[in-house]
MDTraj code that builds the backbone (N, CA, C; nanometers):
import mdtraj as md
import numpy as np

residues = "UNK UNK UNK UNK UNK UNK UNK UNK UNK UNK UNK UNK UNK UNK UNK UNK UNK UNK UNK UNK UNK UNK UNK UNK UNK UNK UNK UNK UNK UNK UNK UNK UNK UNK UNK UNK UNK UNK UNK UNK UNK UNK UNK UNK UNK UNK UNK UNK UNK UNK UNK UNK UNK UNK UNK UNK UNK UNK UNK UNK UNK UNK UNK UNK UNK UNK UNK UNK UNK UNK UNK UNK UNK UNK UNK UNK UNK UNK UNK UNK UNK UNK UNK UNK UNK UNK UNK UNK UNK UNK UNK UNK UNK UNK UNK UNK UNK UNK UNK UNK UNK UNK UNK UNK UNK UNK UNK UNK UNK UNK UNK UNK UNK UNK UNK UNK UNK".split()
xyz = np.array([
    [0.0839, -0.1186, 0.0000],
    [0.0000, 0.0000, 0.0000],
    [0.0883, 0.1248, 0.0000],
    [0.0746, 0.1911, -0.0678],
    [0.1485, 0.3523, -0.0830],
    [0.0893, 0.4375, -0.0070],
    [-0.0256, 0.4528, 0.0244],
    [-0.0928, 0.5299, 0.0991],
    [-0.0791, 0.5233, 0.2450],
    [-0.0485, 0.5983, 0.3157],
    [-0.0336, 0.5705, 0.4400],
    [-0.1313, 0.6196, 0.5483],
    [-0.2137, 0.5881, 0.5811],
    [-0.3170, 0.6551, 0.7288],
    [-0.2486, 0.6849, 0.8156],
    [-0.2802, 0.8107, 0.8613],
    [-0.2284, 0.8717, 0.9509],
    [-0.3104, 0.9695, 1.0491],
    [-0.2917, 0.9936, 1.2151],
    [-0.3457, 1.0609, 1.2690],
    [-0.3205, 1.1862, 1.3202],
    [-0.3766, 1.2784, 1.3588],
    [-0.3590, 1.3743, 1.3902],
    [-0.2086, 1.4211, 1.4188],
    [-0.2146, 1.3521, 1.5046],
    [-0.0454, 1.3364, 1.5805],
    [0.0675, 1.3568, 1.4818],
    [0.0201, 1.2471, 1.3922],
    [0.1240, 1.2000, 1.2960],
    [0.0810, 1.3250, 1.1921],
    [-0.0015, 1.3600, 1.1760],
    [0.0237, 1.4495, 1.0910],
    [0.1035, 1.5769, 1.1189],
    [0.0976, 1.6150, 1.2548],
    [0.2016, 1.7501, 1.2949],
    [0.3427, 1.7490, 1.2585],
    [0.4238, 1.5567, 1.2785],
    [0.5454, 1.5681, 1.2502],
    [0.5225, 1.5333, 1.0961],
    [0.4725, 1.4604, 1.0173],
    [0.4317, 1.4080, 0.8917],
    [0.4297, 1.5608, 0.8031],
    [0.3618, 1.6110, 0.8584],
    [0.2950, 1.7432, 0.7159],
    [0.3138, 1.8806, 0.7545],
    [0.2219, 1.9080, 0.8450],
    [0.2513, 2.0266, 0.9166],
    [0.1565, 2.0662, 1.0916],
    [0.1856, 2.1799, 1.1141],
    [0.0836, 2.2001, 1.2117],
    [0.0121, 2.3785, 1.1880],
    [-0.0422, 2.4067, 1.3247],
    [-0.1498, 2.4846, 1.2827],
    [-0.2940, 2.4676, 1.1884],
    [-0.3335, 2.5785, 1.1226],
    [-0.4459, 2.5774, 1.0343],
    [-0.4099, 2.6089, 0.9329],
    [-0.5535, 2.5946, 0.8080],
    [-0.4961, 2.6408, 0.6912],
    [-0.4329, 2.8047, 0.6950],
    [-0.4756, 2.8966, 0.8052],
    [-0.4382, 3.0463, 0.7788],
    [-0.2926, 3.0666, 0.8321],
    [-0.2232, 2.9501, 0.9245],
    [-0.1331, 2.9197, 1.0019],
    [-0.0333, 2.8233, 1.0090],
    [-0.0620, 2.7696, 0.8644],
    [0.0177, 2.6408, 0.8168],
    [0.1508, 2.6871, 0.8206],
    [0.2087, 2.5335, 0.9440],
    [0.3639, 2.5471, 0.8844],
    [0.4447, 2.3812, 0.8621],
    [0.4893, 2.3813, 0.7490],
    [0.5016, 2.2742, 0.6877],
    [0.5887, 2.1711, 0.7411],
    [0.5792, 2.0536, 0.8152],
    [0.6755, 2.0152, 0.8688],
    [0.7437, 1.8809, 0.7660],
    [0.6908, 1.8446, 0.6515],
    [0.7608, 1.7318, 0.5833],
    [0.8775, 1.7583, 0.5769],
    [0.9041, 1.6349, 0.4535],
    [1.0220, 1.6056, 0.4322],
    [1.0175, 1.6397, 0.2728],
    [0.8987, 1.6417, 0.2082],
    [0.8602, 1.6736, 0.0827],
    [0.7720, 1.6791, 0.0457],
    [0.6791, 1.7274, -0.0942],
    [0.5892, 1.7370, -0.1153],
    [0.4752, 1.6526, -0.0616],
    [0.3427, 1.7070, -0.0135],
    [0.2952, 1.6170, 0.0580],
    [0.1193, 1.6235, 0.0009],
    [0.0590, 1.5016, -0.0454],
    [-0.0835, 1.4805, -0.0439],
    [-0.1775, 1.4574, 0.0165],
    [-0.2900, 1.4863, 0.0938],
    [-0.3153, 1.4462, 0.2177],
    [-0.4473, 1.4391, 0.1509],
    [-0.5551, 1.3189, 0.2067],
    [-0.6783, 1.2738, 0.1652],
    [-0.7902, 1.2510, 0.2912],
    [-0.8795, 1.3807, 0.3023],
    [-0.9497, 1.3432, 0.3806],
    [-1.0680, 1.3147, 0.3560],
    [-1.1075, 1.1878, 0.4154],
    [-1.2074, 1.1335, 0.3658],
    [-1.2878, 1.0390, 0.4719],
    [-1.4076, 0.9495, 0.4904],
    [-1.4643, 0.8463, 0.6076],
    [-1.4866, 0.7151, 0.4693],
    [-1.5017, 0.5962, 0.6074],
    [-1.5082, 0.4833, 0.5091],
    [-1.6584, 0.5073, 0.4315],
    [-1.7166, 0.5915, 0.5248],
    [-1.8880, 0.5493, 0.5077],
    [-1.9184, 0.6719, 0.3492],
    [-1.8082, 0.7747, 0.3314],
    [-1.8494, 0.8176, 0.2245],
    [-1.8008, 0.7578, 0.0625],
    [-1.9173, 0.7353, -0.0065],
    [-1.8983, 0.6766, -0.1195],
    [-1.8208, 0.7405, -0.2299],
    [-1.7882, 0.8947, -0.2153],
    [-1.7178, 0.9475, -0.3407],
    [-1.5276, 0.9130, -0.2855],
    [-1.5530, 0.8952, -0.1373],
    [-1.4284, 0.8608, -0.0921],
    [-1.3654, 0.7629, -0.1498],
    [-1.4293, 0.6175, -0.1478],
    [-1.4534, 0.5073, -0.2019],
    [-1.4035, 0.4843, -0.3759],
    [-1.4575, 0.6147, -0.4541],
    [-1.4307, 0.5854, -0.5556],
    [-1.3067, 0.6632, -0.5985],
    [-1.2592, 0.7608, -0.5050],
    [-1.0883, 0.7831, -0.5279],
    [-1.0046, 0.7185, -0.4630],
    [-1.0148, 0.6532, -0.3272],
    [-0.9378, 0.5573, -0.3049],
    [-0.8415, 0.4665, -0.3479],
    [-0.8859, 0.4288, -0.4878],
    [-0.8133, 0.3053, -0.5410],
    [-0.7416, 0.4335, -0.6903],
    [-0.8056, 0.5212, -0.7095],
    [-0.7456, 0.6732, -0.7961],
    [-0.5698, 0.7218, -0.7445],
    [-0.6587, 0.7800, -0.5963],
    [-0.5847, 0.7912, -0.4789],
    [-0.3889, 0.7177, -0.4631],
    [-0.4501, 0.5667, -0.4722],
    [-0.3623, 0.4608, -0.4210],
    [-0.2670, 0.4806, -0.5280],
    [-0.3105, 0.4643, -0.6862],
    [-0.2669, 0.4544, -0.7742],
    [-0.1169, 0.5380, -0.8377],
    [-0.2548, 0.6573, -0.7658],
    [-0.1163, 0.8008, -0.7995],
    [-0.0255, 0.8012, -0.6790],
    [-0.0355, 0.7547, -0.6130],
    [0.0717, 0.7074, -0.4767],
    [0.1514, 0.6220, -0.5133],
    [0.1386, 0.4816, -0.6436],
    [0.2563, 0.4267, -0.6227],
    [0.3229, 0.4553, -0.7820],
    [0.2689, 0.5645, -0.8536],
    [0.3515, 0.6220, -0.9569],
    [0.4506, 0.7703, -0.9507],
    [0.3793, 0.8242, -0.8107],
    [0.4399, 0.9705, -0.7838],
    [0.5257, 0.9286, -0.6476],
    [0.5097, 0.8044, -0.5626],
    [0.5424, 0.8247, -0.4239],
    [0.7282, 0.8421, -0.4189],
    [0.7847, 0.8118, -0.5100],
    [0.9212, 0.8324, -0.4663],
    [0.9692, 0.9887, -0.5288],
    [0.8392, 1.0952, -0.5029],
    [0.8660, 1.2213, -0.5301],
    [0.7530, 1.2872, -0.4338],
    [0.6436, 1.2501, -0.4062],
    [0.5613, 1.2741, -0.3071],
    [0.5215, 1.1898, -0.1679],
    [0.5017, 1.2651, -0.0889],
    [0.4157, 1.1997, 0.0006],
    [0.2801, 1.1464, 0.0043],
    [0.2023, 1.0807, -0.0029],
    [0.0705, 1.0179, 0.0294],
    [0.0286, 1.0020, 0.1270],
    [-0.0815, 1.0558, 0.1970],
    [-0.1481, 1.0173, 0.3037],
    [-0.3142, 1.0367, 0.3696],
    [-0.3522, 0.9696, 0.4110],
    [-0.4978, 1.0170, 0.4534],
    [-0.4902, 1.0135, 0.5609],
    [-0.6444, 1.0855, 0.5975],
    [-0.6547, 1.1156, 0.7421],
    [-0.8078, 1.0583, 0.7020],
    [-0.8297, 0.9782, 0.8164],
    [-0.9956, 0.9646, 0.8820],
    [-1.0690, 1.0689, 0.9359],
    [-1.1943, 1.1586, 0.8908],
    [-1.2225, 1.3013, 0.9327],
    [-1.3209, 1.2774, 1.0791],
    [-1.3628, 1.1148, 1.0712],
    [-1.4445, 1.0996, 1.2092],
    [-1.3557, 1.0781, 1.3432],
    [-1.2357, 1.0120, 1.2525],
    [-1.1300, 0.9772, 1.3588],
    [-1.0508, 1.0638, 1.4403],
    [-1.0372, 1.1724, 1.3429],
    [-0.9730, 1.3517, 1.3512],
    [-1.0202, 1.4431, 1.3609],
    [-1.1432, 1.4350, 1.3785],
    [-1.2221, 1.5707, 1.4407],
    [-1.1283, 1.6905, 1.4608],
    [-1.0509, 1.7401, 1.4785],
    [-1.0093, 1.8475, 1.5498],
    [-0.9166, 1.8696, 1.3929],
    [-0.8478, 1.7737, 1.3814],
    [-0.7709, 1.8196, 1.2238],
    [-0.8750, 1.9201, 1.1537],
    [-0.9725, 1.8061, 1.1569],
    [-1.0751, 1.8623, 1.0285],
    [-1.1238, 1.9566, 1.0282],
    [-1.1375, 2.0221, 1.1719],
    [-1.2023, 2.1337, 1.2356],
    [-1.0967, 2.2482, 1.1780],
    [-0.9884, 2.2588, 1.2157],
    [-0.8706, 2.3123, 1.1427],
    [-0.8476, 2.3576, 1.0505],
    [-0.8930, 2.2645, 0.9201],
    [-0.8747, 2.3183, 0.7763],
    [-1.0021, 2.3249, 0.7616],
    [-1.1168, 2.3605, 0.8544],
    [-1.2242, 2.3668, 0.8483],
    [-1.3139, 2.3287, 0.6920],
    [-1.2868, 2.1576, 0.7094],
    [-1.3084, 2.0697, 0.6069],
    [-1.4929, 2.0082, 0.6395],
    [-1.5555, 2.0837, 0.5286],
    [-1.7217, 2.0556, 0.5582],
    [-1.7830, 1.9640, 0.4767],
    [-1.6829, 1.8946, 0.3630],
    [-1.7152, 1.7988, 0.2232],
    [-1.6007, 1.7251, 0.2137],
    [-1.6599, 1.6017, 0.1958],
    [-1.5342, 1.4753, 0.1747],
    [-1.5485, 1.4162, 0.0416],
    [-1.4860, 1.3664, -0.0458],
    [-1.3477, 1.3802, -0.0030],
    [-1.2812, 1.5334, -0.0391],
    [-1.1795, 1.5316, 0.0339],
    [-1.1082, 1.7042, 0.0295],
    [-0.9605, 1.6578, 0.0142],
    [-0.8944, 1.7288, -0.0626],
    [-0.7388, 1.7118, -0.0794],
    [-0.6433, 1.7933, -0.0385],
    [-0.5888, 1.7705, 0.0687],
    [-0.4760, 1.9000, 0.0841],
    [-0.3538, 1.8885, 0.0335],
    [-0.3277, 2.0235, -0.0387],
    [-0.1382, 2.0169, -0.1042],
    [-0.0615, 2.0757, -0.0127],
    [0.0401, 2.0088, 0.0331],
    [0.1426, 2.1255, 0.0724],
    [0.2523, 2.0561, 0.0560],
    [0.3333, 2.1561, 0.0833],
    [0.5510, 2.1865, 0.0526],
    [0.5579, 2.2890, 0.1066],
    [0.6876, 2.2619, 0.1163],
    [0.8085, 2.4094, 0.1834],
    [0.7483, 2.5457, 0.1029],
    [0.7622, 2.6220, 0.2168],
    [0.7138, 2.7918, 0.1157],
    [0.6209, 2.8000, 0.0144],
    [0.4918, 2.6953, 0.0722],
    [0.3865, 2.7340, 0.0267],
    [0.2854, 2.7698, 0.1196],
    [0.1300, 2.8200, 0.1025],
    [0.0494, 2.7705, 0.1891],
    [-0.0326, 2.6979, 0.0887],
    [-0.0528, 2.6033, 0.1759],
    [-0.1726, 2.4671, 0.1765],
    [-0.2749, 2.5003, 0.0955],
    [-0.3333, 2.3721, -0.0335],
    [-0.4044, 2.4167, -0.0951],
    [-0.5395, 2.2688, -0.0579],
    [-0.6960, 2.3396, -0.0619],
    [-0.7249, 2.2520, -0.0239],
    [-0.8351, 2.2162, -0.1771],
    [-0.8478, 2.1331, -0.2021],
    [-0.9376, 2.1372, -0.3060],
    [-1.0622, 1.9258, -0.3179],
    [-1.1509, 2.0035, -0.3839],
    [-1.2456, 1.9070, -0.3416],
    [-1.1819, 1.7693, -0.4155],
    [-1.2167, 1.6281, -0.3659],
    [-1.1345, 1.5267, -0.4656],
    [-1.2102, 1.4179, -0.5364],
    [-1.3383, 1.5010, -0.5537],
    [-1.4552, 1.4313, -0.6619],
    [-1.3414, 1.4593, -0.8130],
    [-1.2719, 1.3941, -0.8792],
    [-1.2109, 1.3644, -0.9619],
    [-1.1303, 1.2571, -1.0528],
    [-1.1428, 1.2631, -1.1509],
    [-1.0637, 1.1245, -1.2002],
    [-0.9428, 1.1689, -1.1895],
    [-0.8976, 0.9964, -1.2248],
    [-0.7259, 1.0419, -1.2147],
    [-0.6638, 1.1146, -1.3127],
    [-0.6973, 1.1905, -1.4553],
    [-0.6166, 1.2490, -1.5239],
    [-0.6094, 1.3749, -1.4735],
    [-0.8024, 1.4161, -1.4341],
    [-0.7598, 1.5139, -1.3220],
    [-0.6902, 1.5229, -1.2387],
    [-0.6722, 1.4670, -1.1240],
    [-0.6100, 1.4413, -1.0320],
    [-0.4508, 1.4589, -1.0576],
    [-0.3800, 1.3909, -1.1582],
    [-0.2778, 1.4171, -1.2059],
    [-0.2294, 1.5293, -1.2372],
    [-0.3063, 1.6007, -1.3360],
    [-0.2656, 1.7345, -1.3712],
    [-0.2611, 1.8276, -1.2420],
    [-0.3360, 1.7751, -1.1151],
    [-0.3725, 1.9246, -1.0512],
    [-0.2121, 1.9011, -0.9760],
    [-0.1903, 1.8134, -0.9861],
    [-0.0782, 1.6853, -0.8780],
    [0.0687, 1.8142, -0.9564],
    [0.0666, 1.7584, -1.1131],
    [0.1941, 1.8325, -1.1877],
    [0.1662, 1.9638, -1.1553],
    [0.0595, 2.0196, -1.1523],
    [0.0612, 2.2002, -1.1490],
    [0.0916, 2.2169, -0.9979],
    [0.0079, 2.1892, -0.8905],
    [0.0887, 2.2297, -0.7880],
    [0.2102, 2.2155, -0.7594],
    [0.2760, 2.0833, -0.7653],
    [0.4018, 2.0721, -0.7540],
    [0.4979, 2.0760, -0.8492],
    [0.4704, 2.1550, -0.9254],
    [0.5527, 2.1304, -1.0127],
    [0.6590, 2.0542, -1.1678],
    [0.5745, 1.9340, -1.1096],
    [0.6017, 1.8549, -1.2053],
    [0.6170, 1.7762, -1.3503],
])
top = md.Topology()
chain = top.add_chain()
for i, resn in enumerate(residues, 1):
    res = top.add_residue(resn, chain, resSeq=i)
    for name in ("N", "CA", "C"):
        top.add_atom(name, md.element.get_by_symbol(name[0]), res)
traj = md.Trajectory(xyz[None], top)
């Protein structure tokens, strides 16, 4: 699995901390973050989207989700009200959050334009 679940915790040393108005980036590199619940179905259908672009980008990005029932307080944070939601971040940016009802060519392109690639 390329994707890695991760919690709150793990996300402070993993990605960053603060909020989106207060983001400060703590990776190691570009980072994807997927928030989403098992029980939502559009989650479901990027998941395996999701996974995909994780094991063609992961030795240039990070991959990771967060559970939004599990993380309440994350979610509260990037004050995330629709799942699935995608957050971008890297060094000397701020955090971009965008909705992740998308296919993967979408998904790809938004992947090369934020980061660069």
């Amino acid at each position: 699995m390329n994707v890695k679940a991760i919690t709150q915790e793990e996300f402070s040393t993993l990605v960053g901390t603060g909020n989106q108005a207060d983001f400060k980036f703590t990776g190691m590199r570009p980072t994807l973050v997927d928030f989403s619940a098992e029980w939502c179905s559009y989650c479901k259908t990027l998941a395996p989207i999701f996974e995909e672009l994780a094991g063609e980008y992961g030795d240039r990005i990070d991959f990771f989700s967060i559970d939004v029932d599990s993380n309440e307080q994350l979610t509260e944070n990037f004050n995330i009200r629709t799942i699935p939601t995608l957050l971008f971040a890297q060094a000397g940016q701020s955090p971009q959050l965008i909705l992740g009802t998308m296919n993967k060519a979408q998904l790809e392109t938004k992947i090369k334009e934020v980061f660069g690639l």
